[in-house]
C-alpha positions as CSV (number, residue, x, y, z in Angstrom):
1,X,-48.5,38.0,34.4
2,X,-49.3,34.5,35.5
3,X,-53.2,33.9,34.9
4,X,-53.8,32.8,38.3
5,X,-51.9,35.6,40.3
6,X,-54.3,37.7,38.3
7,X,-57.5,35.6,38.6
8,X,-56.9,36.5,42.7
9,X,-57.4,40.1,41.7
10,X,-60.7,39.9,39.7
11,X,-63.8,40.9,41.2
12,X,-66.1,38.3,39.6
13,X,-63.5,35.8,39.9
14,X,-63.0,36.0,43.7
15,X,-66.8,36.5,44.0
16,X,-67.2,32.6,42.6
17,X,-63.9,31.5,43.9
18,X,-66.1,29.0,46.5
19,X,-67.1,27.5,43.6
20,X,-63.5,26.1,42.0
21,X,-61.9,24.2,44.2
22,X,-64.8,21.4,45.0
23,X,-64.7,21.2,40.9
24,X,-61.6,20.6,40.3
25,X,-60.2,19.0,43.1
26,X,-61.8,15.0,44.1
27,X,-62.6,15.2,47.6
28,X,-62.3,18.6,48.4
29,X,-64.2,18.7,51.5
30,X,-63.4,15.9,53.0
31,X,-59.2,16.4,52.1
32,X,-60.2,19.5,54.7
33,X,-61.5,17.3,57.1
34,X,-58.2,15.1,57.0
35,X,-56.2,18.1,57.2
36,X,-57.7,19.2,60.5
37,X,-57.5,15.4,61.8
38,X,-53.5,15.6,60.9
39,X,-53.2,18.5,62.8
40,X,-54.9,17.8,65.6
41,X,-53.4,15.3,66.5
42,X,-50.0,17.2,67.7
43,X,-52.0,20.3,67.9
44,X,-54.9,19.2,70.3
45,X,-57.9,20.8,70.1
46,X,-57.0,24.3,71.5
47,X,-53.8,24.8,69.3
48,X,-52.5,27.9,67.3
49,X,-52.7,27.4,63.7
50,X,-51.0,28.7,61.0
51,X,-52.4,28.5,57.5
52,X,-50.4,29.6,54.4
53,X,-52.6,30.6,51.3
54,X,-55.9,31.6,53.6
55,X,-57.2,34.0,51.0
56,X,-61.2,32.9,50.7
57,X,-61.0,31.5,54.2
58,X,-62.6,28.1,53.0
59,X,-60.2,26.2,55.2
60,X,-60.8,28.3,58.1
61,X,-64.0,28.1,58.2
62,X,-63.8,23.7,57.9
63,X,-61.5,24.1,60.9
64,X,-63.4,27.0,62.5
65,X,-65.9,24.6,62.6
66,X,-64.1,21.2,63.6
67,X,-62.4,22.7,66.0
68,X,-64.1,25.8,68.0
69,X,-61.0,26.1,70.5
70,X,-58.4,26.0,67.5
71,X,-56.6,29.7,67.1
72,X,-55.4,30.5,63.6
73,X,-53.5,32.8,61.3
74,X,-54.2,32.9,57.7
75,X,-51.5,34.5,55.3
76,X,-52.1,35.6,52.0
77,X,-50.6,38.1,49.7
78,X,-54.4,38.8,48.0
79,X,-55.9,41.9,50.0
80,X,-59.5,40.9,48.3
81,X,-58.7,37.4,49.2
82,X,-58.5,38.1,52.3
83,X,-61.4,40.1,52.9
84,X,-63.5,37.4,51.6
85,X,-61.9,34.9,54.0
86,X,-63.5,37.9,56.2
87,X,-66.8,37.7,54.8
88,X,-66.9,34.2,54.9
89,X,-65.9,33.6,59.0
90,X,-68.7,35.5,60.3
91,X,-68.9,35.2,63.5
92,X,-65.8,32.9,63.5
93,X,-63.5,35.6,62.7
94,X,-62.7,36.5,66.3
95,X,-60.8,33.6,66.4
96,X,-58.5,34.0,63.2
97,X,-55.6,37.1,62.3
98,X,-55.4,37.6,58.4
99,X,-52.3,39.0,57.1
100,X,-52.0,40.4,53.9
101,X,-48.6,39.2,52.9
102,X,-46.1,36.1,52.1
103,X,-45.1,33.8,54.5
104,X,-42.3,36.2,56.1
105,X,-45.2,38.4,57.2
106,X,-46.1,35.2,59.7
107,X,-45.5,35.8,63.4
108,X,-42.3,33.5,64.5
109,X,-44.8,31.2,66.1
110,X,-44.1,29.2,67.5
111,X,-47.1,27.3,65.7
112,X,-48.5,24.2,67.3
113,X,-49.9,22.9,63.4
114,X,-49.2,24.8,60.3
115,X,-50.5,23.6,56.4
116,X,-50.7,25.3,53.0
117,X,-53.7,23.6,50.7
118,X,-53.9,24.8,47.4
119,X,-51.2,27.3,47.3
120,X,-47.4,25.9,47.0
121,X,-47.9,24.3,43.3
122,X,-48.1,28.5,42.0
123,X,-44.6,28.9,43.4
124,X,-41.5,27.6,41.6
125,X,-39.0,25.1,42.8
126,X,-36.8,27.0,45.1
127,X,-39.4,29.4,46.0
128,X,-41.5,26.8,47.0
129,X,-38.0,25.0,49.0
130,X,-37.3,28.9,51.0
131,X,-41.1,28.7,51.6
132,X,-41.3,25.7,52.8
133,X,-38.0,26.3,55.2
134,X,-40.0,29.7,56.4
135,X,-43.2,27.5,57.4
136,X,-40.6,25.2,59.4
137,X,-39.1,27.7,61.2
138,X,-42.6,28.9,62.7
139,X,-43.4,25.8,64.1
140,X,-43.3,24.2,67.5
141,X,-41.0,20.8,66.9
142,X,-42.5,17.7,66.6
143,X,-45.5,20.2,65.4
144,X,-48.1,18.5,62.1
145,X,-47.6,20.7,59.1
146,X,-49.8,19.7,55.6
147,X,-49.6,20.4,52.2
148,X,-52.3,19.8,49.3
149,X,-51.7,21.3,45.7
150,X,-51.0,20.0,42.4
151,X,-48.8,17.1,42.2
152,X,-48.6,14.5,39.8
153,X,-45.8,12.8,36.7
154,X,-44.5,15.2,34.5
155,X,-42.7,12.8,32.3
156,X,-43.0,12.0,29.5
157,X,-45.0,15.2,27.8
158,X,-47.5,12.8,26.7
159,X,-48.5,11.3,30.3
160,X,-48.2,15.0,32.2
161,X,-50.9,16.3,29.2
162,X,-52.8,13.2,30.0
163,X,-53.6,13.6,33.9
164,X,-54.0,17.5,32.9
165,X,-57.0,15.8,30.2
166,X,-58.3,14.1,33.2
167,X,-57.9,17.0,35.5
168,X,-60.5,19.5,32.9
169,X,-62.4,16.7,32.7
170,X,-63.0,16.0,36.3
171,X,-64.0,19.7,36.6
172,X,-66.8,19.4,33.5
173,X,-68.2,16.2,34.9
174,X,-68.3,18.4,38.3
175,X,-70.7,21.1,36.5
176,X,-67.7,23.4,35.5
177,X,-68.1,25.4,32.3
178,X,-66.1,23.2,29.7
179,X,-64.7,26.2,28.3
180,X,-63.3,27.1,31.5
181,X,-62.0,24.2,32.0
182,X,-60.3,23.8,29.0
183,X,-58.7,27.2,29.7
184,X,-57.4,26.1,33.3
185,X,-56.0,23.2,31.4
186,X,-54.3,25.3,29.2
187,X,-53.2,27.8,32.0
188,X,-51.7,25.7,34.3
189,X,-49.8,23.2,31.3
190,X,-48.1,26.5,30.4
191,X,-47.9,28.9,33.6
192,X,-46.9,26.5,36.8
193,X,-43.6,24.8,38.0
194,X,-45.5,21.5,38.4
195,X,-43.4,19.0,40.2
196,X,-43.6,14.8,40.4
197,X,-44.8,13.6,43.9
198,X,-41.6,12.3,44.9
199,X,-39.9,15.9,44.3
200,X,-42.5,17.6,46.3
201,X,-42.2,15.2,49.1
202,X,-38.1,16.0,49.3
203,X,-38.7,19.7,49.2
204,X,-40.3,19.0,52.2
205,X,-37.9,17.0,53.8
206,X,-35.1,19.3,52.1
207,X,-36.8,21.8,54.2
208,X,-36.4,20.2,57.4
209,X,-39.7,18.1,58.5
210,X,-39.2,14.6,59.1
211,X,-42.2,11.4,58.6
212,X,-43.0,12.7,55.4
213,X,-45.9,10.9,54.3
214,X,-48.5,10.8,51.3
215,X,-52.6,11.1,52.7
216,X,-54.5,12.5,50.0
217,X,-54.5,11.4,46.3
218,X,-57.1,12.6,43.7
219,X,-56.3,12.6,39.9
220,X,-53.7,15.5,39.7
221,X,-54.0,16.5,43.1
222,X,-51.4,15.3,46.1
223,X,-51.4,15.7,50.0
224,X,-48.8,15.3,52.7
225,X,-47.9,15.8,56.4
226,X,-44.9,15.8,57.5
227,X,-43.2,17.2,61.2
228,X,-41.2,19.9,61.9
């Protein structure tokens, strides 16, 4: 069982999951911010989003808040995810549909913005390629989609272990336990399909969206748009 699948089905773990992602990922916050800016600007203000990975809801509730007139539907295929992401709207959770599922349990759109932050580096290759084609195929054309996950050289061994050194020691310097971190070091060097920046990019084009273009760089984390 991959670590992380089951990390998503952990009580204690979801209960700190606000906690990880500003840790490990440079920027965090403000990479949400950007994502809601890309998006907007084909989606307008009162568009219908679709976000892939939702479970927690901390996206959801950066663009609940950006953008009060925004629509969204969150996928995930964590039930307890899910009803965090719940927990975590409030009051904003009239304006967002969570579906327990993967990204065939999406409406057909279509979508006028669509993004999946944190989420696509768990899948491998030609999951992550169908995936990818499924998100596409929701969309409205000409429609902003983002991605943000874990992207960086994974050749040679020596330099992939060396940004994954930098990536546990980002997290410590952030207040994460160093244990932890040196255990999400060793989880992902042995558990995920990481791919080089330039192979995530032409998954994307691969999968039909056009303009692909690099926004968001942070140690071992990438971040695209691209449109369908």
């Amino acid at each position: 069982m991959n670590p992380f699948i089951e990390m998503f089905r952990d009580p204690e773990a979801i209960r700190q999951y606000a906690e990880g992602p500003p840790r490990f990922m440079p920027g965090y916050a403000d990479m949400q911010i950007m994502t809601a800016i890309l998006l907007a600007e084909r989606a307008g203000t009162d568009g219908e989003i679709l976000v892939l990975g939702a479970g927690g809801g901390l996206e959801l509730c950066a663009f609940a808040d950006l953008y009060p007139a925004w629509r969204m539907t969150g996928i995930d295929p964590a039930a307890a995810m899910l009803e965090l992401a719940r927990a975590n709207l409030g009051s904003r959770a009239d304006r967002v549909t969570l579906i327990e599922g993967l990204i065939e349990a999406a409406p057909t759109g279509p979508f006028a913005g669509a993004c999946s932050l944190l989420t696509l580096h768990f899948l491998p290759a030609d999951e992550r390629l169908r995936t990818l084609r499924e998100l596409h195929a929701r969309m409205a054309p000409g429609a902003a989609f983002v991605a943000a996950h874990s992207s960086f050289p994974q050749a040679p061994a020596a330099e992939r272990e060396r940004w994954l050194a930098r990536y546990a020691a980002f997290a410590v310097a952030k207040g994460a336990d160093a244990e932890m971190a040196a255990k999400a070091h060793k989880a992902v060097s042995a558990t995920l399909e990481l791919l080089d920046p330039s192979a995530d990019e032409e998954l994307m084009r691969k999968a039909g969206f056009t303009g692909v273009a690099q926004f968001y760089a942070g140690f071992t984390w990438r971040g695209w748009v691209g449109y369908a």
